[in-house]
C-alpha positions as a Python dict, from the first residue, in 0.01 Angstrom:
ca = {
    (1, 'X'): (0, 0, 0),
    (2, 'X'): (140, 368, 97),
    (3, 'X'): (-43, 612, 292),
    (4, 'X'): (-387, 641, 252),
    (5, 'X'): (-555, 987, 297),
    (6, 'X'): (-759, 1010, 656),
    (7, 'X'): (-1137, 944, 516),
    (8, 'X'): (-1337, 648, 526),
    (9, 'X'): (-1470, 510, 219),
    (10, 'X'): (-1750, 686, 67),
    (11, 'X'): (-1747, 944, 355),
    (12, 'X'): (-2025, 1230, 242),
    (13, 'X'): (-2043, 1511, 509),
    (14, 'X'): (-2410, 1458, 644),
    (15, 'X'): (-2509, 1182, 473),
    (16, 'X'): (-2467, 824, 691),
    (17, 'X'): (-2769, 691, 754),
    (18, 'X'): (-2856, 364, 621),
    (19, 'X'): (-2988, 310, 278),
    (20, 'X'): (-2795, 643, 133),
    (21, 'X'): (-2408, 621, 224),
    (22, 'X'): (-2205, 400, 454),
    (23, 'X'): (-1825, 537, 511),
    (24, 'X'): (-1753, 152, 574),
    (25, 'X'): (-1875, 25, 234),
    (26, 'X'): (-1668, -76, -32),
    (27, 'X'): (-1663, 214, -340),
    (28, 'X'): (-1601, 555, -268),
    (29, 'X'): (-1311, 824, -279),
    (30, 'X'): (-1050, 785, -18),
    (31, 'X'): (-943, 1157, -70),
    (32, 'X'): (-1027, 1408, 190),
    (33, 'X'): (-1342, 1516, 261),
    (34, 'X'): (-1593, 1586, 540),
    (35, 'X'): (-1839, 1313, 736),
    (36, 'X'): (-1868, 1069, 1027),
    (37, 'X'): (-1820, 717, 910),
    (38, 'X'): (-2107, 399, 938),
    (39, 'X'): (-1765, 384, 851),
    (40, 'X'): (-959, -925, 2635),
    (41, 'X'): (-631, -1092, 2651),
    (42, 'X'): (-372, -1089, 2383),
    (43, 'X'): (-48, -1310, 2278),
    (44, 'X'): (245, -1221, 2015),
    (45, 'X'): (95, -1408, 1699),
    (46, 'X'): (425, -1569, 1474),
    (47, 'X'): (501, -1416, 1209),
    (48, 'X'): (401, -1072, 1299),
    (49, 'X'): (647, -788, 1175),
    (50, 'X'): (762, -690, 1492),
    (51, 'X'): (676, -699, 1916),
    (52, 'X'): (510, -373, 1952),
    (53, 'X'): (543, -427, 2327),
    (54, 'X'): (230, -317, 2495),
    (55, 'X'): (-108, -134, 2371),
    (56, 'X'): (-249, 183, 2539),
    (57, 'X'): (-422, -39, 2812),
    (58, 'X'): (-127, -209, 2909),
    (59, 'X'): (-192, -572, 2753),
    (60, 'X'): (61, -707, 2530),
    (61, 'X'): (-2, -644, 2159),
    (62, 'X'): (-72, -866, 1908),
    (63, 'X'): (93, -627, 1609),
    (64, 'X'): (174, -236, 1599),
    (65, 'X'): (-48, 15, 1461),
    (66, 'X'): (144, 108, 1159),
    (67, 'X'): (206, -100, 819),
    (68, 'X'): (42, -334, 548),
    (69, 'X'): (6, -690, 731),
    (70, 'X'): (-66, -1027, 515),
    (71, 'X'): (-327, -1222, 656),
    (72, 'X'): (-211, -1571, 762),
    (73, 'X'): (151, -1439, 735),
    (74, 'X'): (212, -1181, 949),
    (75, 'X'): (-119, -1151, 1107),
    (76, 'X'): (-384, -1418, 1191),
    (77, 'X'): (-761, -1355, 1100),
    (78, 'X'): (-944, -1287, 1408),
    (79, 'X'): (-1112, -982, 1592),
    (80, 'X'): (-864, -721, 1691),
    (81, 'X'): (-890, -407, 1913),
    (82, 'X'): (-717, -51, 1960),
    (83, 'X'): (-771, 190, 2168),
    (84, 'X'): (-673, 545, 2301),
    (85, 'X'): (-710, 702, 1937),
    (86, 'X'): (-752, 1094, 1882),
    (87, 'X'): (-860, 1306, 1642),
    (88, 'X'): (-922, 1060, 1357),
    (89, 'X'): (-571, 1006, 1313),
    (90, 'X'): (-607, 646, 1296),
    (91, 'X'): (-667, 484, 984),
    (92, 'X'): (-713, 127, 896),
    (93, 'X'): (-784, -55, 605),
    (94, 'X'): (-907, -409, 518),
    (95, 'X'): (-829, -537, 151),
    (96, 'X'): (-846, -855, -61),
    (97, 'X'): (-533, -796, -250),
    (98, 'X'): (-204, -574, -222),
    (99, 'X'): (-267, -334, -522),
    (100, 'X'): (-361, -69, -327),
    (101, 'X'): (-627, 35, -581),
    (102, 'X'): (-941, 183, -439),
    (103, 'X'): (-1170, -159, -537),
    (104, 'X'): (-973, -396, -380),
    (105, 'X'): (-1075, -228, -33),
    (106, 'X'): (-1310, -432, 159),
    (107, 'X'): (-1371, -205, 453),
    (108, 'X'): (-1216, 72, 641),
    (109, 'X'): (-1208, 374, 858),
    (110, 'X'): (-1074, 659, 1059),
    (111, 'X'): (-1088, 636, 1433),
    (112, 'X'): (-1100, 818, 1759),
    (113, 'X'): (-1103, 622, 2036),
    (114, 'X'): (-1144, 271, 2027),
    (115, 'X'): (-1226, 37, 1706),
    (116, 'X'): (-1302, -313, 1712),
    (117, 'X'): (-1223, -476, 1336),
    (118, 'X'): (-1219, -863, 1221),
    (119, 'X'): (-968, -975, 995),
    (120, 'X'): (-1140, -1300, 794),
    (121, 'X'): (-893, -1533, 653),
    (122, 'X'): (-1054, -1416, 298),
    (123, 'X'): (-876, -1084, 364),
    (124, 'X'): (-513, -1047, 202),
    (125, 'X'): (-396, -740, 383),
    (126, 'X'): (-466, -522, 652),
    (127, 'X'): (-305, -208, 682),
    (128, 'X'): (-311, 44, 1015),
    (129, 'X'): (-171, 399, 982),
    (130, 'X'): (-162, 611, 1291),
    (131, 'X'): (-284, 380, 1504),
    (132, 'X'): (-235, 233, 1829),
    (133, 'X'): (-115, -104, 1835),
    (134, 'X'): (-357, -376, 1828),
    (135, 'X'): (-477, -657, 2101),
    (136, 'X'): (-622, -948, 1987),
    (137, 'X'): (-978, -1033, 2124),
    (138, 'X'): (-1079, -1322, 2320),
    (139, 'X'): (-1450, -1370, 2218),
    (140, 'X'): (-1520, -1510, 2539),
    (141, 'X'): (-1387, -1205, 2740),
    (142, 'X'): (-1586, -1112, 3041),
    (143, 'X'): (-1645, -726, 3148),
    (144, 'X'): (-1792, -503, 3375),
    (145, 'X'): (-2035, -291, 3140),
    (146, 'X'): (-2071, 55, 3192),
    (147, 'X'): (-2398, 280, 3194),
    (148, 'X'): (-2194, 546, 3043),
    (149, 'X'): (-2013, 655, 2741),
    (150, 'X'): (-1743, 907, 2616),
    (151, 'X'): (-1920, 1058, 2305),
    (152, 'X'): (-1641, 1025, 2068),
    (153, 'X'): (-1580, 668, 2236),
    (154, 'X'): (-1522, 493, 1900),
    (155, 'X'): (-1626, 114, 1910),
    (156, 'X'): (-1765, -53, 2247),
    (157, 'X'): (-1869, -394, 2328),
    (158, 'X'): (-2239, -439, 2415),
    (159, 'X'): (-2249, -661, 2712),
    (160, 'X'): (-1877, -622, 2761),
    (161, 'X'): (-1770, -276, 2755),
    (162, 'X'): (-2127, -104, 2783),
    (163, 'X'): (-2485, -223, 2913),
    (164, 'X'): (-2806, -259, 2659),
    (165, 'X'): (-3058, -22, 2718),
    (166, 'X'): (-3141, 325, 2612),
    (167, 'X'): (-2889, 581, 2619),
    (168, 'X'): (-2926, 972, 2598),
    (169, 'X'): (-2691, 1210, 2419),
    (170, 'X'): (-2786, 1582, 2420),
    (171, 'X'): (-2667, 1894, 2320),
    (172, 'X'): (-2503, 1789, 1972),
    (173, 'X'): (-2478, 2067, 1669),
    (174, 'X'): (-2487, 2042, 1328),
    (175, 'X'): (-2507, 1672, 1247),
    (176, 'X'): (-2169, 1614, 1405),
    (177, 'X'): (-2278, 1294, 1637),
    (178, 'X'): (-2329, 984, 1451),
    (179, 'X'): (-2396, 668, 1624),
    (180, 'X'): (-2402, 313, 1493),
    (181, 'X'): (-2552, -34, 1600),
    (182, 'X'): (-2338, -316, 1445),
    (183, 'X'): (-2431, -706, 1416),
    (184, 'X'): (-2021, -743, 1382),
    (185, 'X'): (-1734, -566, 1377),
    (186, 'X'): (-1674, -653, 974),
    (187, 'X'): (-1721, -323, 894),
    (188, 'X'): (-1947, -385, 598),
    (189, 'X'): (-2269, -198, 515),
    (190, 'X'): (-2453, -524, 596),
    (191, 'X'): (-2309, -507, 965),
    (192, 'X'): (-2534, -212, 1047),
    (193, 'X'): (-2829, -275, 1224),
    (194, 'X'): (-2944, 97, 1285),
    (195, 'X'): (-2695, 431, 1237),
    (196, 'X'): (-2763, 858, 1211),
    (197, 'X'): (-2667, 1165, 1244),
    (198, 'X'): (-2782, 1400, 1525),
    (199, 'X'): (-2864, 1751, 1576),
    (200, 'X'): (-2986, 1789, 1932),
    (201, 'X'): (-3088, 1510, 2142),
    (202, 'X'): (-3005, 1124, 2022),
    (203, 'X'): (-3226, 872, 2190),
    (204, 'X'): (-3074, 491, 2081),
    (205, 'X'): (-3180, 198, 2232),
    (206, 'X'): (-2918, -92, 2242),
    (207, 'X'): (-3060, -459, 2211),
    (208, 'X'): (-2836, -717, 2407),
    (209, 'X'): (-2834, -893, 2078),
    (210, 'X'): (-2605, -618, 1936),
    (211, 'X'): (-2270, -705, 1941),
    (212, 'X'): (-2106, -329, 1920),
    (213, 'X'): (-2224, 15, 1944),
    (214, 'X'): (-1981, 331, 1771),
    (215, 'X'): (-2018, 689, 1818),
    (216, 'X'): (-1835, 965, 1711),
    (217, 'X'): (-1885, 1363, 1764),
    (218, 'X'): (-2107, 1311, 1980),
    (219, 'X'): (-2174, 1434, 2335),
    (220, 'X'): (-2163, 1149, 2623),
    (221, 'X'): (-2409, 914, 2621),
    (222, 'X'): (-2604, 855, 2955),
    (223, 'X'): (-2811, 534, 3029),
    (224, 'X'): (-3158, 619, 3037),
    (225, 'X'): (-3353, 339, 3108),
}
């Protein structure tokens, strides 16, 4: 599918929010540009391309972060994780064919830190550029959920990797810290629950029922109650 320019879908510097522009829906102009995007155990899956060895936390990896994967051949849908990203210079992309044409993306994005993404057995490719290698989820994962949060985290777990409740980021300029509730971790605009961008003080509230929480250019995020 080639290398695909570092910008989410649809990416529009200062425009996220719900209802106007999500970097993670389908459309859009993959060429460069400003913005924040809406945008557990592993084994070897057969088939995959190569053994990567292990990911950035140690666990063995289910595939390597770079190169255009078929679904079912050399990946298997499911709910994959990588982590230890900087500076956006991971990009991922999930499609439902191999032209490489801009419509036959059904979600992506560019990551720093950590991103969480589900590959449905509907999808034909996936492709990861820059990125860490990938672990494959166990939805039944246990964790010990932090109160805390690195600002330009990426992806984390609610009830896994952080605590519900309401969290406190101050101190953020010029609409650089967007945060994002997600239902899922499909990546599609209908996968948002809640999402902004900040100048000053963010004040989110995380429901248990959420099932992942992303921020990115944002200062740390304290729990506040």
């Amino acid at each position: 599918m080639g290398t695909k320019s570092k910008v989410a879908l649809g990416a529009v510097a200062g425009i996220v929010v719900i209802g106007v522009v999500s970097a993670n829906a389908g459309g859009g102009d993959k060429t460069s540009g400003g913005g924040k995007g809406p945008s557990a155990s592993s084994e070897q899956k057969p088939g995959a391309k190569k053994d990567p060895g292990k990911d950035a936390t140690g666990k063995k990896a289910a595939f390597s972060g770079d190169g255009d994967f078929q679904v079912g051949t050399d990946i298997q849908p499911g709910t994959y994780r990588t982590t230890g990203n900087t500076d956006d210079a991971c990009y991922w992309e999930r499609a439902k064919d191999a032209s490489g044409e801009i419509d036959s993306t059904l979600a992506n994005d560019n990551v720093t830190g950590t991103s969480y993404v589900t590959v449905k057995a509907s999808d034909k490719v996936f492709t990861s550029n820059g990125c860490h290698d990938w672990e494959a989820v166990d939805a039944a994962a246990k964790g010990t959920p932090a109160d805390s949060m690195a600002g330009d985290g990426g992806m984390f777990k609610v009830g896994v990797d952080i605590a519900p409740g309401t969290y406190r980021s101050t101190g953020n300029t010029d609409d650089s810290c967007y945060w994002e509730r997600a239902k899922d971790s499909e990546h599609a605009l209908d996968s948002i629950l809640a999402n902004d961008n900040v100048t000053g003080t963010a004040v989110v509230k995380i429901s248990a029922s959420d099932a992942y929480f992303k921020t990115s250019g944002c200062q740390d995020w304290k729990k506040a109650g």
